[in-house]
C-alpha positions in Angstrom: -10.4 4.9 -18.1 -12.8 3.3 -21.1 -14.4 5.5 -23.2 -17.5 3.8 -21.5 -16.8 4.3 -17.9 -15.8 8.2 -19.0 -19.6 8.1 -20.1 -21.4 6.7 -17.5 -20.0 8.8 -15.0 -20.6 12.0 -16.9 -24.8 10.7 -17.5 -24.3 9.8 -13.4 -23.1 13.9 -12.9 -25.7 15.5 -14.8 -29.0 13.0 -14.8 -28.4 11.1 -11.3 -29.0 13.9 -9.2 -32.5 14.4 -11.0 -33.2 10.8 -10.7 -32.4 10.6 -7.0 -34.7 13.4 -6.0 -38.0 11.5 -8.4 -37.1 8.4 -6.3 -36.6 9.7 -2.8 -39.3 8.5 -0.3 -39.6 9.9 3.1 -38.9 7.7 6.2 -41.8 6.5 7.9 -40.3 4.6 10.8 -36.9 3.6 12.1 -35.9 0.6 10.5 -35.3 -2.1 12.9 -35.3 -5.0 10.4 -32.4 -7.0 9.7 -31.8 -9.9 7.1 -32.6 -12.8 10.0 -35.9 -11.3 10.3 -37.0 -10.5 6.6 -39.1 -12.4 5.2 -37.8 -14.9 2.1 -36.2 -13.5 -0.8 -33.2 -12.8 -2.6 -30.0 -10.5 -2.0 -29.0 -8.1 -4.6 -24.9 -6.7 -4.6 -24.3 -4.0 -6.7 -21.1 -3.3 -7.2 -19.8 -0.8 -10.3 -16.2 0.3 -10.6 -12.9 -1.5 -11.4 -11.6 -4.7 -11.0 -9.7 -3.7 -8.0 -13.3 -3.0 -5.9 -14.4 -6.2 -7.6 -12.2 -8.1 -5.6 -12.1 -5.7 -2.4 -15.6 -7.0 -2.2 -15.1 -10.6 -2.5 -14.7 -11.0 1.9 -18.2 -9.4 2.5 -19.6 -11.6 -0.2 -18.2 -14.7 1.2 -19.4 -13.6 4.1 -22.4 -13.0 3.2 -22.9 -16.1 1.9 -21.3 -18.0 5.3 -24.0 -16.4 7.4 -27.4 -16.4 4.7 -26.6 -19.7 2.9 -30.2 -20.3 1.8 -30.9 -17.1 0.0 -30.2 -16.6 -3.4 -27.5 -13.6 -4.3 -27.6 -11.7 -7.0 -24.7 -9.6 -8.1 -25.4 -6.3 -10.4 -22.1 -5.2 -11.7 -20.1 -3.6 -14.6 -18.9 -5.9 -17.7 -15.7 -6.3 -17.0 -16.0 -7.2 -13.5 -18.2 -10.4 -13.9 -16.0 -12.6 -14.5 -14.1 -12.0 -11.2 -17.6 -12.7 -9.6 -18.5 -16.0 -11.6 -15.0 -17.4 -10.2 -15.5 -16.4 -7.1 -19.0 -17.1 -6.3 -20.2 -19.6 -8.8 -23.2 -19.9 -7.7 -24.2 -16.2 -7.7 -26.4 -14.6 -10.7 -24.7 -12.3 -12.4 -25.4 -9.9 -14.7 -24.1 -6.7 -15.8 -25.8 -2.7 -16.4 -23.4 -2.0 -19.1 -24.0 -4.8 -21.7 -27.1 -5.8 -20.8 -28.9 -2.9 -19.6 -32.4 -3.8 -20.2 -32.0 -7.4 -19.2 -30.5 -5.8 -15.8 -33.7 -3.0 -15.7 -36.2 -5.9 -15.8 -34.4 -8.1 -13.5 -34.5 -5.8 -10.6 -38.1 -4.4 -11.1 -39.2 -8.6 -11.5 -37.6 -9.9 -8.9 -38.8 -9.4 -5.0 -35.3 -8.7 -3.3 -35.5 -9.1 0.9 -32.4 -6.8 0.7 -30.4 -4.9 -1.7 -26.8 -3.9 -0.7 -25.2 -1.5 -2.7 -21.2 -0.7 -2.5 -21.1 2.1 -4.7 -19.5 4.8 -2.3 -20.4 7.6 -3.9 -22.0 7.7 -7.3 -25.8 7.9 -7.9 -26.9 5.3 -10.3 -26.6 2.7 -8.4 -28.6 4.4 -5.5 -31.0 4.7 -8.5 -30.9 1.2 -9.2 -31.6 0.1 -5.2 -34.6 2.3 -5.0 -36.1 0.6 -8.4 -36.1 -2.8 -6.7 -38.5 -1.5 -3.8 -37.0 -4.2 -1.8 -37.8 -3.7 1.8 -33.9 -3.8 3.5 -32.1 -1.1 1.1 -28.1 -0.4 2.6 -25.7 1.9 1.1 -23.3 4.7 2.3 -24.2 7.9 3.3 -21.8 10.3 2.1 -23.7 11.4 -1.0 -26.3 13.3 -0.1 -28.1 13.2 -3.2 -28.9 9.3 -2.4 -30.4 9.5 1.2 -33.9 9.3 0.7 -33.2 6.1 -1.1 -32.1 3.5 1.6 -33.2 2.2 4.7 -30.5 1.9 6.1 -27.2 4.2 6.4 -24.0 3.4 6.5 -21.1 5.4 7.3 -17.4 5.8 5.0 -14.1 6.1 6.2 -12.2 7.9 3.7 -8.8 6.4 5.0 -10.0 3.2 5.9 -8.8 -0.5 4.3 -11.6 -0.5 1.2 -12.5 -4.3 2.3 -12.9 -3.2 5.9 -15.8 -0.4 4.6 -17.5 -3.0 2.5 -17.7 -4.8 5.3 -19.4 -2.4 7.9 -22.3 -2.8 4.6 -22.7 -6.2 5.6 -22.8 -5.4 9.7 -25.6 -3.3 8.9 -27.6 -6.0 7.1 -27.0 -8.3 9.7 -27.0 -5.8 12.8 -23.8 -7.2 14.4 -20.1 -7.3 13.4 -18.9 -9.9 11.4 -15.0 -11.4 10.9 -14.0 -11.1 7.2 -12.5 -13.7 5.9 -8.6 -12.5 4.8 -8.1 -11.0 1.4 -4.4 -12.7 1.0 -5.4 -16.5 -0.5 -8.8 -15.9 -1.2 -9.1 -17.7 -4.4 -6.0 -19.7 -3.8 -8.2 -22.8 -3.4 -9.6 -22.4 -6.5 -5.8 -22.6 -8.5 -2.6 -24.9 -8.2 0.1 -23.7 -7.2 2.8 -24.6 -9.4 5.7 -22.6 -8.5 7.7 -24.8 -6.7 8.0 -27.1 -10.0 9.6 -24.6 -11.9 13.3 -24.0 -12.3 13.1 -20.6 -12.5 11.3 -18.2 -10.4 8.8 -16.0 -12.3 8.4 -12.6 -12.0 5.5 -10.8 -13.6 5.5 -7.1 -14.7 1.9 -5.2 -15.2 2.9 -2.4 -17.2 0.4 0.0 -17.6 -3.0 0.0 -16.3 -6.3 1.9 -16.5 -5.7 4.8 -14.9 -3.2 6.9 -17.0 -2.0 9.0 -13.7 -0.9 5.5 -12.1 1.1 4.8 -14.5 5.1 4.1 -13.9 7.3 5.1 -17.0 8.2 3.0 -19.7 12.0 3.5 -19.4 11.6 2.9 -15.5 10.3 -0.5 -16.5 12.6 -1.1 -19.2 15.6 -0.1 -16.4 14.1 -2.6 -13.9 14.0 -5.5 -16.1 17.8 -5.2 -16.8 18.7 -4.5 -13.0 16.6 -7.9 -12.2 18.0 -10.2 -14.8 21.6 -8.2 -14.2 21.4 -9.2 -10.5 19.0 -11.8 -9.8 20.0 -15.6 -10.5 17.3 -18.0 -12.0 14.6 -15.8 -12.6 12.5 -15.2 -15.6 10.5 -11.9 -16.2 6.7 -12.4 -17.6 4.9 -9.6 -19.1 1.0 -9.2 -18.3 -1.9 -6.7 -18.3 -5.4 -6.2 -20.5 -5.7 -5.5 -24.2 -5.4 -1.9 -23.2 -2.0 -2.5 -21.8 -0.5 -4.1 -25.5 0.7 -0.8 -26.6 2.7 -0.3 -23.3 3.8 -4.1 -23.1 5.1 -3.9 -27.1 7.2 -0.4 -25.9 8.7 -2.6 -22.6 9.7 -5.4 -25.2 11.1 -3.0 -27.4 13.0 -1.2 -25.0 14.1 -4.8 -23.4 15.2 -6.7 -26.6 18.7 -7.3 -25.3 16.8 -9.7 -22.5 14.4 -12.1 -22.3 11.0 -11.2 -21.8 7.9 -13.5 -22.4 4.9 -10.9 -23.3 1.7 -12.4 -22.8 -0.3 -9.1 -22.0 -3.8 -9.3 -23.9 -3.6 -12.8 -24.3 -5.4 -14.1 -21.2 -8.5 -13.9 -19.6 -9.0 -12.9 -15.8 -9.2 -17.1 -15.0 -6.2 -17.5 -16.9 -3.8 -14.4 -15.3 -4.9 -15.9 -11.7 -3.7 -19.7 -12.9 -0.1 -17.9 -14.3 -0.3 -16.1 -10.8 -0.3 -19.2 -8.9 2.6 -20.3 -10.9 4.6 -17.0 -9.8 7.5 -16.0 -7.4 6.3 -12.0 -7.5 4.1 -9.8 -9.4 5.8 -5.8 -9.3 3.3 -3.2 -10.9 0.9 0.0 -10.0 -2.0 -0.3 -8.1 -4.6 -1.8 -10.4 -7.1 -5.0 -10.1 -3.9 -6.9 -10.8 -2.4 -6.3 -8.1 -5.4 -7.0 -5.7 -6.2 -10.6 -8.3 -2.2 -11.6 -7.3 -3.0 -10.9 -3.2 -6.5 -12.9 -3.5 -4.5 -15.9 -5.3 -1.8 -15.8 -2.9 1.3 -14.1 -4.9 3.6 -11.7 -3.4 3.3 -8.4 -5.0 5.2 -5.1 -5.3 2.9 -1.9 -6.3 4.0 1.1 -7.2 1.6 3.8 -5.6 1.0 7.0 -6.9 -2.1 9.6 -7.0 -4.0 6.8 -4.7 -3.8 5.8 -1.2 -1.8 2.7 -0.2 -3.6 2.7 3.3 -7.1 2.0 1.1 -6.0 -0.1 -1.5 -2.2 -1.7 -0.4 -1.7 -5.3 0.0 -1.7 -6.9 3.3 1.0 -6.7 6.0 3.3 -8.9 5.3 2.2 -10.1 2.2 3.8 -7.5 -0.2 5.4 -4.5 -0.4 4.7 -0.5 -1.4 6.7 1.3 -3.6 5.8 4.8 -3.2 6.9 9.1 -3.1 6.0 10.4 0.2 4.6 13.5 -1.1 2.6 16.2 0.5 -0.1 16.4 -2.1 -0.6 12.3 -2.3 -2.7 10.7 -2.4 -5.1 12.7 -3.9 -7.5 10.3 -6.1 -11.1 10.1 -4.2 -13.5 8.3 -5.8 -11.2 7.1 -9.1 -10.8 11.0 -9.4 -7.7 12.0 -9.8 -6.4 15.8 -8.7 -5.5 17.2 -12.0 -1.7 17.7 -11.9 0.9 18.5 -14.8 4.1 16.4 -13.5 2.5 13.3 -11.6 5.6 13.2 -9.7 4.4 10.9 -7.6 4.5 8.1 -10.3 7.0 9.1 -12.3 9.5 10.1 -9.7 9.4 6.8 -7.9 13.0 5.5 -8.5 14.1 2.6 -9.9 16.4 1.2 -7.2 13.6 1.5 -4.5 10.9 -0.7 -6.4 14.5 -3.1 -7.2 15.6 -3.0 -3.9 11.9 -4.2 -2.6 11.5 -7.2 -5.2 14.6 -8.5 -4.7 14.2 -8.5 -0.9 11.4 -10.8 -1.7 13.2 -12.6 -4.0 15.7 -13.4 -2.0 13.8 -14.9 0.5 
């Protein structure tokens, strides 16, 4: 986690609760409302977190947009996730709380929102941020109870359900019916060409690293792999990628892999550029991280490695990828992007080499 993120959560522990309870209003009626019968005006999404709930959010906001084509949508998010959104949703203004804070703090106090939809599950901020609007539709989740007095309307969490699937029941409230999301797998593939069948060699792609240190898969696990693959897998070619975080990691891997080839392009791309390499891919193998969700929405096979989190949440879609994981009785345990603390992380590090092999080359033998 970013020095940044560490921050923002600690000043969301100590002065959100105090800022909930100053904004808190008392419920005067039942709220009946939904967005067909508001009055005009714009949507607001916030949505903080990684870039994995970035992209877990993409099938409420297409269809969001499928079912309220004529009102404008704005998207409130963290830094590193506006990209994803701008590609996504190109028509959608966004703009971020973390590197433009004051620009964000005037936009939602200026603008008159019909409805403001926040997916934060848990932290208060962005309950903060929804009351500050004073829009008159306010959703969010009701499992902190710091942040009821500051929505309209409640929604409730499942703890072991598919993350899409709870973003979606945001959206159901809004509208006050059920609505069909559109499939995660091939999201953006209509946005990339897909190049793969042009190459000689089938490309595999290996995220080493990631944000989240307790997710992490060994170096000399990875290092292990890569021989096994290019050992017993004909016409293949292994492609390193991941953020600038992830160089460190990705210059060990090389190291350790010298004897093979390996093309490192970790830190080199930006999130446009990853997804256009993706489409040009066989497989992606690596931990649970917004990777891994970017290669499902583009339509690339994946393989991910699953430790302190829960493959039921955050797994790729039957049938379209594959988990590698311990079947531990202390896993999952991360709630929330908090991770139990623990000193082995056996989960992660005990996850054997020939399981995630045996998986990836089942796909690639297909």
């Amino acid at each position: 986690m970013g020095l940044k993120s560490a921050l923002l959560k600690h000043a969301d522990s100590i002065i959100g609760p105090l800022l909930c309870n100053s904004l808190k209003r008392a419920q005067r009626k039942v709220e009946y409302r939904t967005l067909e019968t508001l009055g005009e005006g714009p949507i607001l999404v916030i949505r903080p977190g990684g870039i994995g709930d970035a992209i877990m959010l993409l099938p409420m906001l297409m269809a969001l947009k499928k079912h309220c084509p004529t009102r404008e949508l704005d998207i409130l998010c963290e830094g590193r996730n506006a990209e994803i959104f701008s590609i996504a949703i190109p028509e959608a203004n966004v703009f971020t709380y973390d590197k433009t804070p004051f620009r964000a703090l005037k936009r939602l106090r200026g603008r008159k929102y019909a409805a403001v939809i926040d997916s934060e599950q848990f932290h208060n901020l962005s309950g903060v941020m929804t009351a500050l609007t004073r829009a008159p539709m306010r959703i969010g989740y009701k499992i902190n109870t710091n942040r009821l007095g500051l929505y309209t309307h409640l929604v409730s969490y499942d703890l072991d359900g598919a993350e899409d699937i709870q973003f979606g029941k945001l959206l159901n409230a809004a509208l006050g019916h059920e609505v069909t999301l559109p499939p995660k797998f091939k999201l953006l593939a209509p946005l990339y060409s897909k190049q793969s069948t042009s190459r000689e060699k089938q490309r595999i792609l290996i995220h080493v690293g990631g944000s989240v240190e307790a997710k992490r898969w060994p170096i000399e696990n990875y290092a292990e792999l890569c021989k096994k693959l290019v050992a017993e897998c004909q016409g293949i070619e292994l492609v390193l990628l991941g953020s600038k975080e992830d160089i460190g990691a990705a210059a060990k891997l090389s190291k350790a892999c010298r004897d093979i080839p390996l093309i490192n392009k970790c830190g080199t791309m930006s999130l446009a550029e990853v997804a256009e390499e993706m489409s040009a891919a066989t497989l992606l193998i690596g931990p649970d991280s917004g990777l891994a969700h970017l290669a499902t929405a583009v339509g690339l096979t994946v393989v991910v490695m699953f430790g302190p989190s829960d493959s039921r949440k955050w797994g790729p879609p039957k049938g379209y990828g594959a988990v590698a994981q311990q079947d531990l009785p202390c896993q999952p345990c991360s709630i929330f992007g908090c991770v139990k603390p623990c000193t082995s992380c056996d989960c992660i590090t005990q996850l054997s080499v020939e399981k995630v092999f045996s998986l990836a080359k089942n796909y690639l033998s297909k």
